[in-house]
C-alpha positions in Angstrom: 52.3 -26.0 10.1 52.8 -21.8 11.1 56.3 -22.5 9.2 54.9 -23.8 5.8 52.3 -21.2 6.1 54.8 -18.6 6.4 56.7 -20.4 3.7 53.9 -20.2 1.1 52.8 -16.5 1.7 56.5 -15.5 1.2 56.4 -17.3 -2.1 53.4 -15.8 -2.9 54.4 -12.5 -2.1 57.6 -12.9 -4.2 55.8 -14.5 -7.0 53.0 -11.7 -7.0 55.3 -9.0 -6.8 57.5 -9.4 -9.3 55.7 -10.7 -12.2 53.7 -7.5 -13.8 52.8 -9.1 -17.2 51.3 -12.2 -15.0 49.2 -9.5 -13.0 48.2 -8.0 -16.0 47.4 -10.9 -18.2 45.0 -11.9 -15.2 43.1 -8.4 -14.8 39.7 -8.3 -16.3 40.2 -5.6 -19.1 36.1 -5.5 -18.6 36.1 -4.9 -15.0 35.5 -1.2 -13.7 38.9 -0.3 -12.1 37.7 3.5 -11.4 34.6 4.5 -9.0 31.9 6.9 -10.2 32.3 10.1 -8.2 28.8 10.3 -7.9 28.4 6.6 -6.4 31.3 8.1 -3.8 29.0 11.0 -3.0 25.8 9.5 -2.8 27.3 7.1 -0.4 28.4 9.5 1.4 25.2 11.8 1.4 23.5 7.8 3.0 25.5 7.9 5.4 24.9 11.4 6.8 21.1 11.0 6.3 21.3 7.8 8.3 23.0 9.5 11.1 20.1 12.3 11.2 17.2 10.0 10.9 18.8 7.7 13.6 20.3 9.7 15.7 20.7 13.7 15.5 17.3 15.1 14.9 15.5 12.9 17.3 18.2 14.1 20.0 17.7 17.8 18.8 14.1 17.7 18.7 14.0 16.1 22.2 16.8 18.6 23.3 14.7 22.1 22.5 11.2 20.2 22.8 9.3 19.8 19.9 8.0 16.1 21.0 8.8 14.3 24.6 9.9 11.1 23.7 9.1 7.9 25.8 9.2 4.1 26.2 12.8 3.0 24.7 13.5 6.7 23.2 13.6 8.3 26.7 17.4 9.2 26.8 17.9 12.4 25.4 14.8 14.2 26.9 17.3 14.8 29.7 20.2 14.8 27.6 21.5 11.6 27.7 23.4 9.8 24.8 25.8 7.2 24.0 29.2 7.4 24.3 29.8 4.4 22.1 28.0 6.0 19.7 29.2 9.1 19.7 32.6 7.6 19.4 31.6 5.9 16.4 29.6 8.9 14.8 33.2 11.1 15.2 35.2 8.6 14.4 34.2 6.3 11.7 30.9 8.3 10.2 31.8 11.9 10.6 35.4 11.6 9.7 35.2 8.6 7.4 31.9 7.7 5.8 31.6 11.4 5.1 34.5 13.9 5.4 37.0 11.4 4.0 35.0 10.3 1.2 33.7 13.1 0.1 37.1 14.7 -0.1 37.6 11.2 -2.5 34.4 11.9 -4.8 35.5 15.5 -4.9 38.9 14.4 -6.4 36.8 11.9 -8.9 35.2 14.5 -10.3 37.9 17.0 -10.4 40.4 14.3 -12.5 37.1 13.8 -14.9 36.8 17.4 -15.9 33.6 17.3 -13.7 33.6 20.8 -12.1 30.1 20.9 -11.4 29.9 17.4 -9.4 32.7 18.9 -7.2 30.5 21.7 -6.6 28.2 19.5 -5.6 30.4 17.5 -3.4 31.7 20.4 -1.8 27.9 21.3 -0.9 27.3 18.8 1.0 30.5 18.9 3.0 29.8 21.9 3.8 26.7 21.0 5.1 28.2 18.2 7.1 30.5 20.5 8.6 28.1 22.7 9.5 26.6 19.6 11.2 29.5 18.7 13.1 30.7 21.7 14.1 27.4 22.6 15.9 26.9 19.6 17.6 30.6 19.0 19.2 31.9 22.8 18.5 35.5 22.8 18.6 37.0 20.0 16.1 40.0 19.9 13.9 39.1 21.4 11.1 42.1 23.0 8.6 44.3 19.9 9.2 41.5 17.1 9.4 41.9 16.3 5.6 46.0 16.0 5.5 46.5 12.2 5.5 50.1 12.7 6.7 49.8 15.0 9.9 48.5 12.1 12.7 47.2 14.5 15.3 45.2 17.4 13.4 45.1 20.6 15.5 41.6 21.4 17.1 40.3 24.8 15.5 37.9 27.5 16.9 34.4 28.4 15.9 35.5 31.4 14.3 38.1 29.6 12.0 35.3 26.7 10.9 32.8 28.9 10.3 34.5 31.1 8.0 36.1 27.9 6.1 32.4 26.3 5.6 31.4 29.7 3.8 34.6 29.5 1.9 33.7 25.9 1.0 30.3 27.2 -0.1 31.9 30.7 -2.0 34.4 27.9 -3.7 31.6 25.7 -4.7 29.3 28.7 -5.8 32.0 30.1 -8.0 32.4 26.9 -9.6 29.3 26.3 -10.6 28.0 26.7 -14.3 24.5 26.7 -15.0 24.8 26.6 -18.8 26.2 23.5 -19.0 24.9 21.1 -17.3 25.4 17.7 -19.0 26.8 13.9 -18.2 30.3 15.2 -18.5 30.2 18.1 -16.3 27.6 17.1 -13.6 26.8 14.4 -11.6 23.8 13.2 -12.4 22.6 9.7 -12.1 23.4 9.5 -8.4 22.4 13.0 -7.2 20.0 12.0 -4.4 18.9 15.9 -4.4 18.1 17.3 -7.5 19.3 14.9 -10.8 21.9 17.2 -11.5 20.1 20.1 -11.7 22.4 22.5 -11.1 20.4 25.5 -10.7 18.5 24.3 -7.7 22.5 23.2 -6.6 23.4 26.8 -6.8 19.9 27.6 -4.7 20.8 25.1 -2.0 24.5 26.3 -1.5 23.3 30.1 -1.3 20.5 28.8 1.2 23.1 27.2 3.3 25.5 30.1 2.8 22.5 32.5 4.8 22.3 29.8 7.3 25.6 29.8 8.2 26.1 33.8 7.8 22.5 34.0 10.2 24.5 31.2 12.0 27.7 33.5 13.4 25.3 36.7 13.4 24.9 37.6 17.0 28.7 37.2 17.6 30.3 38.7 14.1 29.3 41.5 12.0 28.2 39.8 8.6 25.8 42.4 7.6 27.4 43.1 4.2 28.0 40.1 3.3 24.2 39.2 4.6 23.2 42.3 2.5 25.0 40.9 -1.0 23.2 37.6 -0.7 20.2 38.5 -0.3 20.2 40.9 -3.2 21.2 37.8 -5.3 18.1 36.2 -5.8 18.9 32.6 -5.8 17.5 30.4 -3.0 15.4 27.9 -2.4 12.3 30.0 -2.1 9.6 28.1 -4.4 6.7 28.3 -2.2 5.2 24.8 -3.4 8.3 22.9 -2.1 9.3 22.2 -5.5 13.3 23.5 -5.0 13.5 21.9 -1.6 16.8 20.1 -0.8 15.4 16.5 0.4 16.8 13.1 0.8 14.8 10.9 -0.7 13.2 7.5 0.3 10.9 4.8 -1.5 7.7 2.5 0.2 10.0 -0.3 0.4 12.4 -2.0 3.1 15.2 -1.6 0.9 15.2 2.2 0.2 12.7 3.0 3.3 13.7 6.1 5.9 15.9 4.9 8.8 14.0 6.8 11.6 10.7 4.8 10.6 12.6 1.8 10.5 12.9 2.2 14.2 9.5 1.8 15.2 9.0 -0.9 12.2 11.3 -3.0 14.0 9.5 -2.5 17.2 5.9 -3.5 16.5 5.7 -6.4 18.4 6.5 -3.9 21.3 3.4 -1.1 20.9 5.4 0.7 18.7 2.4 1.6 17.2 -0.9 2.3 17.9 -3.2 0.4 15.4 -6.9 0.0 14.8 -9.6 -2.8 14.4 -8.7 -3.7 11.2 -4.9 -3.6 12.3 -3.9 -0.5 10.4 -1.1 1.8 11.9 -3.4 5.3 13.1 -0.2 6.6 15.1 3.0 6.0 16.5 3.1 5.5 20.5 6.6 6.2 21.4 7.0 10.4 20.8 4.4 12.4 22.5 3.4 15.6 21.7 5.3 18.5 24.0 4.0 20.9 26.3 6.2 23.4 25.1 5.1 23.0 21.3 1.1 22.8 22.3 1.0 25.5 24.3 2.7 27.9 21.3 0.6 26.4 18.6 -2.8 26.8 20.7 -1.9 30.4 21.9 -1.4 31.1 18.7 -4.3 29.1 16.8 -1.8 27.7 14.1 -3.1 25.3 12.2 0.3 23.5 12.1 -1.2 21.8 15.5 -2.8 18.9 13.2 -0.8 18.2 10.8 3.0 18.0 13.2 0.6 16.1 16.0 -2.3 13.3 16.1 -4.8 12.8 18.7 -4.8 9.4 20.3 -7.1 6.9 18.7 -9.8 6.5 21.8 -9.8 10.8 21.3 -10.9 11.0 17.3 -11.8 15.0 17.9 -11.0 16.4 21.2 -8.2 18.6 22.2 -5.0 17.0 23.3 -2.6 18.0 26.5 1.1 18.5 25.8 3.4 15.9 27.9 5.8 17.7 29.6 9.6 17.2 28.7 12.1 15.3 31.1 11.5 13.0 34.4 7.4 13.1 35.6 4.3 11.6 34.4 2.4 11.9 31.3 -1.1 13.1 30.2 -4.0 10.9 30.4 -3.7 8.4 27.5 -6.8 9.5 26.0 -5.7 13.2 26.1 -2.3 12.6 24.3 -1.2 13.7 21.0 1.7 12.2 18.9 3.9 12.7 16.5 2.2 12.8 12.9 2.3 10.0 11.0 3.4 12.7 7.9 7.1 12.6 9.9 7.0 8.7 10.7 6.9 7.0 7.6 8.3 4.5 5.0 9.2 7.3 2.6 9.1 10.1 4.8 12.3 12.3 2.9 15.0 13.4 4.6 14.5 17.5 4.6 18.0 19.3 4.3 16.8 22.7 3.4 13.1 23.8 2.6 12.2 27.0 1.3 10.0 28.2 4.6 13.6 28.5 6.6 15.0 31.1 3.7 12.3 32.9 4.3 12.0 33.3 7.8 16.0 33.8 7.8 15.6 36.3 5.4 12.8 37.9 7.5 14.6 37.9 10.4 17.5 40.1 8.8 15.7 42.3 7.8 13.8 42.8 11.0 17.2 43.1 12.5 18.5 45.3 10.1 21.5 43.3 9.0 19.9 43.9 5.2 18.0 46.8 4.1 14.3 46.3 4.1 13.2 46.6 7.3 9.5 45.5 8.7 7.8 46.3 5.5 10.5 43.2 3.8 10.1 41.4 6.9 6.3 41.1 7.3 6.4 40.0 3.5 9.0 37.3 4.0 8.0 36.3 7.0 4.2 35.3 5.1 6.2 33.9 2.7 7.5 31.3 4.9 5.0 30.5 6.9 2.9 29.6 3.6 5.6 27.7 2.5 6.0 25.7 6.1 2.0 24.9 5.7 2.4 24.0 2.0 4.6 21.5 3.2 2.0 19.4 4.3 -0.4 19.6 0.7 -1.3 16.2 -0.9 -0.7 14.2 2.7 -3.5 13.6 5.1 -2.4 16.3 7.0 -2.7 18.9 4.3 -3.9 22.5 5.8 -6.4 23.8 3.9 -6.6 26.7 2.0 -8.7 28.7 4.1 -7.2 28.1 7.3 -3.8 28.9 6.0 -4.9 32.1 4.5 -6.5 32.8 7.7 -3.2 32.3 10.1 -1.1 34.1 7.5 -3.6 36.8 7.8 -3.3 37.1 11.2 0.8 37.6 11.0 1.6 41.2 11.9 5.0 42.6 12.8 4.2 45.9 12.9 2.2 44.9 16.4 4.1 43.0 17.5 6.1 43.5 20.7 9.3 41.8 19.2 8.6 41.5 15.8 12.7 39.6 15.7 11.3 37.0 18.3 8.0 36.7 16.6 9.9 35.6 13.6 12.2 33.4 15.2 9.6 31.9 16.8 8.2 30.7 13.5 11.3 29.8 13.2 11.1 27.2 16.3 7.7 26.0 14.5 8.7 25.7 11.0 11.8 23.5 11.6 9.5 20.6 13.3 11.3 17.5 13.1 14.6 18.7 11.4 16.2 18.0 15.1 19.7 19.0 14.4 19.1 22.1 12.9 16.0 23.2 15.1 18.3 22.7 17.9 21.3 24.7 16.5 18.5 27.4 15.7 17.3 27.5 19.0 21.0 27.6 20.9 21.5 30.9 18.6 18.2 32.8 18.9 17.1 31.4 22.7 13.3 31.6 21.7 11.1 30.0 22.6 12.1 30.4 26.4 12.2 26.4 27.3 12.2 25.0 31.1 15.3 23.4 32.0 13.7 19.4 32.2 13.5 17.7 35.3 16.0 14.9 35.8 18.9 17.1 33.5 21.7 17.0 34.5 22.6 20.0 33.8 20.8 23.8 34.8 20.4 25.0 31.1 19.0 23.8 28.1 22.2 21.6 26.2 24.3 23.1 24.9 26.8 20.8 23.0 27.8 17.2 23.0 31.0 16.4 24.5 33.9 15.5 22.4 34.4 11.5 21.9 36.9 10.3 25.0 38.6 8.3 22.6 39.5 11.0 19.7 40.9 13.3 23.9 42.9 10.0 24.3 44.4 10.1 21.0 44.9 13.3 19.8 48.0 14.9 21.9 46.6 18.1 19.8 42.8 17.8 22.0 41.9 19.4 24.6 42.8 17.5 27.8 39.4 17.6 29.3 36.0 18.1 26.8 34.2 21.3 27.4 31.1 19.9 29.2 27.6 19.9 27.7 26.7 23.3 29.4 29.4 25.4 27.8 27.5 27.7 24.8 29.1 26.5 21.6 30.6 29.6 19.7 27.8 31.4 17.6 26.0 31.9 21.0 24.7 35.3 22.3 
């Protein structure tokens, strides 16, 4: 039976091979043969979100302390992960479900005349890089999209850092604002912004500052710092309006992965529900010592609308948990995790306008662009309103008065840092964007966070180790994986 098997596929082989005008004759002149570029993209843009939701910001908000996670989410309060899964995140999502095919939509849209949808592509890789570059460090890099060369070459900080900005200058450059139509753009399946390319060219100069602020301690980017900021174009619209956001829908088709977690968990207490069986709050990410205690000290209004008392405490104050092995707060005296973060169509945020400002602020305040504290103290309210606006229309909307109040009581001119009383805001502002609070926090060190008990480790993380399998593989990786203790590049 295995010989008449082989028999028939090397017939058919022979068959199918030679005979063109049968192929051809049988080819569906109606079917698409060619794959939208922006159907590439937005695939690729899923997967990335997915990853974050699932799996990066819950790590990096654990990691610096914005919640203390517990139950089945306990791992990475003392930095523990998955190896599988960071195996399969390198391997298959990083390299593949986003590098690779975004390198594919970019040449879709380049062959179609579509300049402005490989801007757009090019964005986002960027942004991806910056991703992956912070979280593992070292990484091939320059020869990570050559299909013939097997074992890419693992770059430096230095060398990836400067290539994301030149992604970003590329992109910029490329960009054309005046026309904006179906031919030029991708619009239909832009999960950010339907194409509109002048909130594109916002987002890539906002990531362009991160990354610059990113490398600032440890390079000299003052000018170039200086020449963006004098630009003018950045996701600075205070009502949220230019923000870059992933967007998901009220439904369990399109619904955001990281409430999916506890949706799949309700039989298990996932959440906390009332009489009438309505979900009040989630049970399964506590508030944190370390976030309470700055919010209190500093009366911030922020308080109720990142964190919800529990349901037997409808108005009392609530007691931080503290991060890493030891016991918890009184139920009754908890606080969780907002229901404005966990929920079917919570978005995805990529870049919001309160972290241009308080970037922006902090430059100034360090001199890296002329302004000093008078354009400091001005950004700096500028993206603290913004951070509170974030909240209006939910049922944790701030209201008006207590945010004028709080941005009131913002002065750098008494301050005894005014850089760390920015970057503090800093810590606060970028609540539940995980991977890039935690990347924030390795650069600027502020707040000052106790080491959690059970670590394994003396210092907050640092990095995640490179994948064992990608060491075993590569005869260009390092031999060993720097450990999670070593400061990744842009650090002080």
């Amino acid at each position: 039976m295995k010989n008449f098997n082989k028999y028939i596929l090397a017939v058919f082989v022979l068959v199918f091979s030679s005979c063109d005008d049968f192929l051809d004759v049988n080819t569906n002149p109606n079917a698409s043969t060619e794959v939208p570029p922006g159907t590439v993209m937005t695939n690729a843009s899923l997967a990335l979100s997915q990853v974050l939701l699932n799996t990066l910001n819950p790590d990096g908000e654990a990691f610096i302390q914005h919640h203390k996670p517990v139950v089945v989410l306990t791992g990475p309060d003392t930095y523990s992960y998955s190896s599988i899964g960071n195996n399969n995140f390198w391997q298959f999502t990083f390299y593949g479900d986003i590098i690779k095919d975004l390198n594919l939509a970019a040449a879709l849209a380049e062959e179609s005349g579509r300049m402005n949808g490989v801007a757009q592509i090019r964005i986002i890789q960027a942004m991806a890089w910056l991703i992956g570059v912070d979280r593992w460090g070292e990484m091939p890099f320059t020869e990570s999209n050559d299909p013939a060369i097997l074992f890419p070459k693992f770059d430096s900080g230095d060398v990836i850092y400067q290539g994301i900005i030149d992604i970003l200058d590329g992109a910029i450059d490329m960009i054309d604002t005046s026309n904006q139509t179906f031919e030029t753009t991708i619009t239909d399946y832009d999960p950010l912004y339907g194409g509109n390319m002048d909130k594109w060219l916002a987002f890539a100069n906002s990531l362009k500052l991160r990354c610059l602020m990113r490398i600032s301690y440890v390079e000299d980017r003052s000018a170039e710092i200086t020449e963006l900021l004098a630009s003018g174009t950045f996701i600075d619209a205070l009502d949220g309006s230019e923000n870059a956001e992933f967007a998901y829908y009220p439904n369990r088709a399109n619904q955001n992965f990281d409430y999916a977690t506890f949706d799949n968990f309700v039989s298990f207490g996932s959440f906390q529900v009332d009489a009438d069986g309505n979900r009040v709050h989630q049970r399964w990410r506590l508030a944190s010592k370390a976030m309470v205690d700055i919010l209190e000290a500093d009366n911030d209004p922020r308080m109720w609308s990142f964190f919800q008392r529990d349901i037997s405490n409808p108005a009392g104050p609530i007691t931080g948990a503290v991060n890493g092995a030891g016991s918890l707060p009184p139920t009754a005296e908890r606080g969780y995790v907002s229901l404005f973060y966990i929920r079917q169509d919570k978005s995805d945020e990529w870049f919001l306008a309160s972290e241009y400002y308080l970037l922006a602020a902090e430059a100034y305040a360090r001199g890296l662009a002329p302004g000093g504290l008078a354009a400091a103290q001005t950004a700096l309210e500028s993206g603290v309103q913004a951070s509170m606006n974030h909240f209006d229309g939910s049922a944790f909307e701030i209201s008006t008065a207590d945010k004028q109040a709080y941005v009131g009581s913002l002065n750098l001119s008494t301050a005894s840092d005014p850089v760390q009383a920015i970057q503090l805001q800093q810590y606060k502002a970028l609540n539940f964007q995980g991977a890039e609070a935690w990347s924030n926090w390795r650069r600027t060190k502020v707040p000052s966070l106790t080491v959690p008990v059970g670590a394994p480790i003396n210092t907050i993380i640092r990095r995640i180790e490179v994948p064992s399998s990608e060491i075993e593989s590569n005869i260009n990786a390092p031999e060993v994986s720097p450990r999670i203790d070593k400061p990744v590049y842009f650090e002080q």
